[in-house]
N, C-alpha and C positions, 0 to 999 in steps of 0.2 A: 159300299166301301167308303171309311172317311176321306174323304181328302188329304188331310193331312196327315194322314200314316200312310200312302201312298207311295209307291215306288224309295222300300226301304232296300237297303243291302250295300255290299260295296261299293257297288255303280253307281248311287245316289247322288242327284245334281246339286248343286247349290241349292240352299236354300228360298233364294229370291229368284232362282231358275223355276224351280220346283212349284212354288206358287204361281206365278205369272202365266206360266202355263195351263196351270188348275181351274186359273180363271178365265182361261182363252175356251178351256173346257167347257166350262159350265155355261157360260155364251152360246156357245154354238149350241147347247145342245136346248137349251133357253130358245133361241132363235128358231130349232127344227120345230121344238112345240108350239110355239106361238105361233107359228106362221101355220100349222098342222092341229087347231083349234077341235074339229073335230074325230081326230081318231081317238081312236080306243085309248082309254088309261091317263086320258090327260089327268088326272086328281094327283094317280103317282108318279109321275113325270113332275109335276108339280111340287108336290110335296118335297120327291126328293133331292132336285133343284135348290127349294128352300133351305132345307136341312144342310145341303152341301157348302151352299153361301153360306149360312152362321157359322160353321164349322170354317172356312176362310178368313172371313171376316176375323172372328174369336183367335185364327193363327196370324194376323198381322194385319191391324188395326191401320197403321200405317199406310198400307201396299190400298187397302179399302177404299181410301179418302184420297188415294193419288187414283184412284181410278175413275171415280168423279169429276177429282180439279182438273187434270190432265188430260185433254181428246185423243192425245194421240194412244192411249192402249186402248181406247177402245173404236178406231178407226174403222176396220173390219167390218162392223158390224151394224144393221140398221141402227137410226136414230130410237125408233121403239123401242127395241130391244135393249140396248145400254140404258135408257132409261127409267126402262123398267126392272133394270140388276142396281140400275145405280141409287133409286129410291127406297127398296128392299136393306141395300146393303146400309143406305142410312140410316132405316128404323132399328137395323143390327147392330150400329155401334150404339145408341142413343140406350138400347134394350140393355146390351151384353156389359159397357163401361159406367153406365150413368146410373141404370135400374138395378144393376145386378141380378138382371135374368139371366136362367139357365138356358144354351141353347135352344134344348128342344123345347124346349115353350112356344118359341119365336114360329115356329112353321107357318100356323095360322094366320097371323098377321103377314108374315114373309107372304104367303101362298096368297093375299087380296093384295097385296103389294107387287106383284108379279106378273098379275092377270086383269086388275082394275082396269086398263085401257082396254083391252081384249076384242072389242068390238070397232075398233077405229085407227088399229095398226099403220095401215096403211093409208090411211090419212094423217097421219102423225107425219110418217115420213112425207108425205108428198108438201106439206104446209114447212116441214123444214127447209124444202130447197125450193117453196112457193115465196114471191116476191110481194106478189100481192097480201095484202089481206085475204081471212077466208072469205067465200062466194056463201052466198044465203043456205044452200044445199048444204054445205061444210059447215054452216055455224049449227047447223039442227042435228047433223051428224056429232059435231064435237058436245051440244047440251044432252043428248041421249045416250050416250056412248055408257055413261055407267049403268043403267038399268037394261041395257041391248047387251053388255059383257058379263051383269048377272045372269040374263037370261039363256046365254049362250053357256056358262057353266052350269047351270041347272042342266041343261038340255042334254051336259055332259055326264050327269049323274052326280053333282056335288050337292049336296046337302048340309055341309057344315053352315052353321046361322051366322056365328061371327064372318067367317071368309065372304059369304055374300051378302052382307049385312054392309061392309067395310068399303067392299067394290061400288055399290047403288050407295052409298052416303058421300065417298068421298071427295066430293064438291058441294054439300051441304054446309051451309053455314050458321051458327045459331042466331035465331032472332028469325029464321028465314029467308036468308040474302041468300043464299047461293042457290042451287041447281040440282036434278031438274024436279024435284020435287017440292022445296021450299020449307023443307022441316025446321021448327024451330029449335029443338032441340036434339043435334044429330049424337051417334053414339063417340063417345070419347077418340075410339080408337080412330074413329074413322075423320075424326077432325087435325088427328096426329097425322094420320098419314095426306091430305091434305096439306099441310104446312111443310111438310118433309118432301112431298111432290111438288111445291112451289119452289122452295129454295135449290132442287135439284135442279130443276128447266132451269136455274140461272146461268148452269153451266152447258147447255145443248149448245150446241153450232147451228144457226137459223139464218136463210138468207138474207133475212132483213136486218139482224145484227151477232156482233160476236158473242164469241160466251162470255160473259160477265168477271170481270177479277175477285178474287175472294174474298179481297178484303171489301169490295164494293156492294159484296154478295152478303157478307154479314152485315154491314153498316143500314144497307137498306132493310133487309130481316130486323135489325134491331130499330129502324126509325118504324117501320109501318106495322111491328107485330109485338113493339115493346113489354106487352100483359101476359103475353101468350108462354103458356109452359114449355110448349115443343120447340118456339122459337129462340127461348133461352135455351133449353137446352140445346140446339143445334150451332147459339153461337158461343156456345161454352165447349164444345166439342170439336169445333173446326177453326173457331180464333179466326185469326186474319191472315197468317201465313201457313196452310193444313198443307202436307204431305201433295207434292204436284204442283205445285207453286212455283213458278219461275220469279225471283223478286232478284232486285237490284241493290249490291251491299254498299256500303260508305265507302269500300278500295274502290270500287266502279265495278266491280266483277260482275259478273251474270251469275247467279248460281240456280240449282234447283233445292228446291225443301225435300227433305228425304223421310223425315222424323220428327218428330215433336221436340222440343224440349220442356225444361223446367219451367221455365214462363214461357207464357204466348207469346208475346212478341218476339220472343228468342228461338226460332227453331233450330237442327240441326242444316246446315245447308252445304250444300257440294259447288266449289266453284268451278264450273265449266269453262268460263270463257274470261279471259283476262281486260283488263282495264281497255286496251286497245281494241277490243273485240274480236278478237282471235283466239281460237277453240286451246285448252291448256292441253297441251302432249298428255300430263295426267292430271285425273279432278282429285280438285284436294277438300278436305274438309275446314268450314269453320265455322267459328263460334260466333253465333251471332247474338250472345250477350255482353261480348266486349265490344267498344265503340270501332274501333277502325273495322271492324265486320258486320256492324248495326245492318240491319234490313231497314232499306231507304223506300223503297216501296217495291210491289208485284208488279210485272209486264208481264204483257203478251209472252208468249211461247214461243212466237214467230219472230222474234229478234235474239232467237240462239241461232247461232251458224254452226253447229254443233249438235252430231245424232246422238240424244241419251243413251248411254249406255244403262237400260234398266234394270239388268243379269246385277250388272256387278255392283251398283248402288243401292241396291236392297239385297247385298246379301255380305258387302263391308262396311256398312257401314247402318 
């Protein structure tokens, strides 16, 4: 079933109810597979996963890239596993908005995009809430991880060339530089997803540092990847203030980015918390292409005293 024709009839929730939830769905059930590598049927478990993220994604583009900028919807959940929805879902806007692909096309790439770490799960998470650097053990774990998560979908019965073609390259770099094979010349796709899995870890939560602001996250994307076609596209598509954004306006107000606007620099923005830092009775909207509403810059999350209301900001605004 699509997601997005789901739970039709008079009882039908809001709209930004109705998603957020779809994607609390597909998480979990993201997380029963991932973690349950080898049972039966991983290929369509997989697949269908993927299909059901495009189908998301394609229903609100928006709600997508707040679910990357923003930790907190994806709290619940292992650090793996958001990361591996949340890199997926970025090769779906980059596909669905930029490429003008058709969903179903996306699977394939979705499906190495969702399983590429596959073999180092749980050293993912353990290095997120390790302080240290990784130990000798962990760094040979983390350089093989992609030819051990091929070898662990094979073993699953997948045979598609691109899906594990994408998974074993996607740390390869051309010329040779990257891992762990040292190919010089690795297959496109798998150099995309690569660049789309760098700029996503900007936003993990790691003990050793925060998640990265967005606007810091494109600036650096655009100083160390300036050539690179996926890196344009990914800072043409997220800008400096993308949907999940807590930024700080010219009134002083606290707001969140809910929406794109017309220009980048202009999003829609909801302001929560007033000049004195005090949560608004109600959040209001503004416009932050007029100057007294300018976005003066993104902050941390953690300096709202105020619990989003995420129901009703993606679904009035």
């Amino acid at each position: 079933m699509n997601p997005v024709d789901a739970d039709t009839g008079d009882g039908e929730p809001p709209v930004g109810e109705k998603h957020l939830r779809q994607w609390r769905e597909l998480l979990t059930r993201l997380n029963v597979t991932l973690q349950e590598p080898h049972a039966s049927g991983l290929e369509t478990s997989i697949r269908g996963i993927a299909s059901d993220l495009a189908a998301l994604v394609q229903a609100d583009p928006d709600m997508a890239q707040a679910l990357l900028v923003h930790p907190e919807l994806c709290e619940p959940y292992p650090y793996s596993v958001a990361h591996s929805a949340h890199v997926a879902a970025t090769w779906a806007l980059l596909a669905l908005r930029q490429d003008g692909a058709a969903p179903e096309s996306l699977t394939v790439p979705l499906c190495a995009a969702l399983t590429m770490n596959l073999a180092m799960l749980s050293l993912q998470d353990r290095l997120a809430d390790q302080e240290a650097p990784p130990k000798p053990a962990q760094r040979d774990l983390l350089r093989e991880h992609p030819v051990q998560s091929a070898a662990m979908l094979r073993h699953s019965g997948i045979t598609e060339p691109l899906w594990l073609a994408m998974v074993e390259q996607h740390h390869e770099e051309p010329g040779g530089g990257g891992y762990p094979a040292r190919l010089p010349e690795p297959l496109p796709e798998a150099q995309r997803l690569r660049m789309i899995d760098v700029y996503c870890a900007c936003f993990g939560s790691r003990a050793r540092r925060h998640p990265m602001l967005p606007d810091l996250a494109a600036r650096r994307l655009f100083q160390q990847h300036a050539t690179d076609p996926t890196a344009l596209a990914l800072a043409k598509e997220f800008g400096l203030y993308p949907p999940g954004t807590v930024v700080r306006l010219a009134s002083l107000e606290l707001a969140l980015v809910v929406r794109r606007g017309a220009a980048a620099n202009a999003p829609i923005a909801i302001a929560l918390q007033n000049p004195n830092g005090e949560p608004r009775a109600t959040p209001a909207q503004r416009d932050t292409s007029q100057p007294a509403f300018a976005v003066v810059a993104a902050v941390t999350p953690a300096l709202l005293r105020v619990r989003i209301p995420w129901v009703q900001l993606f679904t009035l605004y």
